[in-house]
N, C-alpha and C positions, 0 to 999 in steps of 0.2 A: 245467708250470703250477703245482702244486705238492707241498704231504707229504702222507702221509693214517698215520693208526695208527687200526687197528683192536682195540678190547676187549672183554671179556666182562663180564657184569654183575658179576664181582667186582675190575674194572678190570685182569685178565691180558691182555698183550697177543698178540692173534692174528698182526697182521699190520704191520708196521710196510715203507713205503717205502724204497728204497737212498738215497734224501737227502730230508735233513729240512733245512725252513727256518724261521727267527723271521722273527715279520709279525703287524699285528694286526690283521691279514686272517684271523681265525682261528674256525673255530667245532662245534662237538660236538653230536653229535644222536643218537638211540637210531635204530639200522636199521632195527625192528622186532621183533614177537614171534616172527610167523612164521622169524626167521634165531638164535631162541633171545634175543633182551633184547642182541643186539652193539651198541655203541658204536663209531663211525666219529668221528675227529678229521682236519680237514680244515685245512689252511693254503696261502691264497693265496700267488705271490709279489708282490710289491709292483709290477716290473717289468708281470706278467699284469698289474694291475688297472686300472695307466694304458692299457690296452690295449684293457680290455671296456670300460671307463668313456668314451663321447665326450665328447672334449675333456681327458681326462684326470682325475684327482683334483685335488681344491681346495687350495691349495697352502695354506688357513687357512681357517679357518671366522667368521674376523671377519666379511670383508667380507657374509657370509650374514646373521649373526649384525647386524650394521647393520642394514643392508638391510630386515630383519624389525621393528626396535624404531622404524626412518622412517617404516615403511609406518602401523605400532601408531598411532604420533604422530601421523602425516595423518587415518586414523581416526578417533583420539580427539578431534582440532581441529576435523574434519565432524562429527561428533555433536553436538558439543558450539557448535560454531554454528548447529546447525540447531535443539538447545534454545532456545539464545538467539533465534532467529527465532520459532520453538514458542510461547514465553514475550512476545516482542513483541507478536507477532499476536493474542494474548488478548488481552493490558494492551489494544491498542488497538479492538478488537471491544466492551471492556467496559465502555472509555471512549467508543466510539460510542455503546452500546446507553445506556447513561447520558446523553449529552448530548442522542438522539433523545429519551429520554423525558422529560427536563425539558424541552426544546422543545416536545412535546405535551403535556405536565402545563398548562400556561401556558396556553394561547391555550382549551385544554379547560374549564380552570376556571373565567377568565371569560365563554366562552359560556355554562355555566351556572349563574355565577352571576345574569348579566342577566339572561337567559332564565326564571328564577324569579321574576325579578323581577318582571320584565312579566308573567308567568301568572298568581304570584297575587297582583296588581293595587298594588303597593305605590310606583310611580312619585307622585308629589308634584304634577308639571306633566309638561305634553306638551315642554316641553324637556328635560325628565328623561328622558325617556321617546325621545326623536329621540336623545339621548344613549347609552343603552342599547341604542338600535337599531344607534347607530355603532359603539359595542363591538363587537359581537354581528358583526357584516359584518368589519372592520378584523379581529378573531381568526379570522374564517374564512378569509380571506385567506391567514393567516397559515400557517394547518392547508393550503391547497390549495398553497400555494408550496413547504410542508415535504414535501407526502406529493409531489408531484411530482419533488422532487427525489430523494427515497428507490426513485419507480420509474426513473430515468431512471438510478441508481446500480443496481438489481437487472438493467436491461437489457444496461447496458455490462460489468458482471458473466457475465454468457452470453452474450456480444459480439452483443447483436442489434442496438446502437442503432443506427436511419437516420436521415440528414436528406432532407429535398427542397427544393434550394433553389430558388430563383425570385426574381427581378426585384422587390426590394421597397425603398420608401421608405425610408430611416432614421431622416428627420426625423420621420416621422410616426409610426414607431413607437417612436422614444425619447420620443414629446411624450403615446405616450399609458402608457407604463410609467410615467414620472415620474408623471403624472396620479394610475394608479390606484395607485400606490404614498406619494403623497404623505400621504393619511390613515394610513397606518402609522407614515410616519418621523416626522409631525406630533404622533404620541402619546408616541411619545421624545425630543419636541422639540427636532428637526431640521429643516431646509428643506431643500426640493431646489428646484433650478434646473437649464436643459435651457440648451445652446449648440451648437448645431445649424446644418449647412450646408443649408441649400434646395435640392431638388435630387439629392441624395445615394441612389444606386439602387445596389444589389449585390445579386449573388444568393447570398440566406441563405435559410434555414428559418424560417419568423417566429416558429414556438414556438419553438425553438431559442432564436435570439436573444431573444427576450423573455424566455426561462430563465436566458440570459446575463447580463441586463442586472439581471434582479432578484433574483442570488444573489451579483451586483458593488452593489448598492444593498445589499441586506441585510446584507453584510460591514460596508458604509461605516457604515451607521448603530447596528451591535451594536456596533461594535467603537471607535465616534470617540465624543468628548464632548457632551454634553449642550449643545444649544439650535447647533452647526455647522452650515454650508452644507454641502450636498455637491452636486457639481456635475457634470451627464452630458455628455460630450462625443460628438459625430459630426460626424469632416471627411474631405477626400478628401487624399490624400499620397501622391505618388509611385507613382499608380496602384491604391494601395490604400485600405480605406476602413476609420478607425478610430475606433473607440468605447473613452470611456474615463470614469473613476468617477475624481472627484476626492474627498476627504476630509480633515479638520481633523484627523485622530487625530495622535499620537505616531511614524507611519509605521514601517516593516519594515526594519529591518536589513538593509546590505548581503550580509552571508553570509546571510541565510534568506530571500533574495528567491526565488530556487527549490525553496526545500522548502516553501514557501505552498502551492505547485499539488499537492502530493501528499495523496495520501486519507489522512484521520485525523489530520493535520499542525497542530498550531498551536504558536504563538510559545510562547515559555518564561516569557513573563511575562502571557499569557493561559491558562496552564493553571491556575494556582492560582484563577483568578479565578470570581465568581460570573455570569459570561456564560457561559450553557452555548450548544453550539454540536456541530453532530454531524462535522465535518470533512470535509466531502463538497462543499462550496457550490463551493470555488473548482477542486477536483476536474474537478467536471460543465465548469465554465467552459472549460477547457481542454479537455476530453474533446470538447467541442462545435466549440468553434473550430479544432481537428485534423481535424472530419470535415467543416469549408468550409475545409481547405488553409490554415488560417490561424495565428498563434500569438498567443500571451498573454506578457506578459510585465508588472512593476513597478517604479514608478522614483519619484522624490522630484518633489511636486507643487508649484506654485507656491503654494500655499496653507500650507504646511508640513507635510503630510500624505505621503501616500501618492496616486500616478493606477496606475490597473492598467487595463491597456491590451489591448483587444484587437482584431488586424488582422486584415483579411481582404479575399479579392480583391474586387478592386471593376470 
């Protein structure tokens, strides 16, 4: 198997084997005190070592040596995308938290600043004053539409959201979204108009749908030009029954017609802009219309806008 020479602590050799081999299978150790401080020199043969060794000895230590610096790389490229994720996930939490709060700075201030108005008695006429009242309703509208969609984002977040659907109107409940939505888009001087099938039953969740319909209004109207029609549609197609938001704006981009529906998500040339916006609206839309088996989707509107559509069984 192999040589062995034994020494004395003054390197005199005690005991040396009848054959000695070269190998850098080699190695030197002290015996002990108890055998007086001897030195034992041990060398394998090379033969032996392919032997003990399964599978043998490494014929190179490259392929190890690779092997080790791929693994390092893979590593180092998951770390460092998961930084990059790390580092998204703020930017975009911080541009949430920023766009929620100028969304609530707004509707907040001028409820109070009417609100003072009226209290300590400084209205002029009672149209002044019918006027201050409309403020004061139209922002709070505004504040239940916001905080509603922030919980229905907190739920889907610890996956609790339900719907219940049931047998409901369409016509009748786009005719009255439009309705109470129509003093909001009226003070950004917008119109809406409703075209609607008579008739028209699916079973939806009606908050649901009303959440749908006025976070599909609310997009149309931040986001299109001043004094535009927007226009709601519900018809029946092909079994299914679909509601859609028509809008004047500039419309959405072929490539970014799918990244609209993801959270935090806006166009590139809405981010520098002074429309703040929390990125959750068109989110919820989608999240909603998955849980009646249905989907969303955006396409170039006859109006030259934007329709975002959304189908569901009917």
């Amino acid at each position: 198997m192999g040589s062995f020479i034994i020494t004395d602590k003054f390197g005199v050799e005690l005991y040396r084997s009848p054959a000695q081999y070269t190998s850098p299978f080699t190695a030197r150790d002290t015996i002990g005190t108890d055998m007086g401080n001897l030195f034992a020199t041990a060398t394998l043969r090379p033969e032996v070592a392919d032997q003990l060794i399964i599978g043998g000895l490494p014929k190179s230590r490259l392929p190890l040596i690779l092997g080790l610096i791929g693994m390092t790389a893979v590593l180092i490229g998951t770390a460092l995308v998961q930084l990059r994720r790390e580092y998204e996930l703020a930017r975009l939490r911080s541009d949430f938290i920023s766009g929620v709060s100028h969304e609530l700075r707004t509707p907040l201030a001028q409820i109070r600043m009417f609100s003072e108005t009226l209290v300590l008695g400084r209205v002029r006429s009672e149209e002044e004053e019918r006027r201050s009242l409309a403020i004061i309703d139209q922002e709070a509208r505004r504040l239940t539409h916001l905080v509603e969609n922030l919980l229905h984002f907190s739920r889907s977040e610890r996956q609790v959201t339900r719907v219940a659907p049931e047998p409901t109107s369409l016509a009748s409940l786009v005719q009255e979204v439009v309705e109470g939505f129509a003093p909001l888009a009226a003070a950004r001087g917008v119109t809406l108009q409703a075209v609607v099938t008579e008739g028209l039953v699916a079973p939806v969740d009606p908050g649901a749908m009303r959440q749908m319909l006025l976070n599909l209004l609310d997009n149309a109207v931040k986001y299109g030009p001043h004094g535009q029609t927007v226009t709601v549609g519900a018809t029946r197609e092909n079994g299914t029954a679909r509601v859609w938001v028509d809008d004047c704006g500039p419309g959405v981009p072929s490539a970014d017609r799918e990244h609209v529906w993801d959270r935090f998500w806006r166009l590139e040339r809405d981010r520098g802009s002074a429309v703040a916006g929390s990125g959750i609206g068109l989110a919820v839309v989608r999240e909603l219309a998955g849980l009646h088996h249905g989907r969303t989707w955006v396409e170039d509107a006859q109006t030259g806008g934007s329709r975002f559509v959304v189908e569901l069984p009917a």
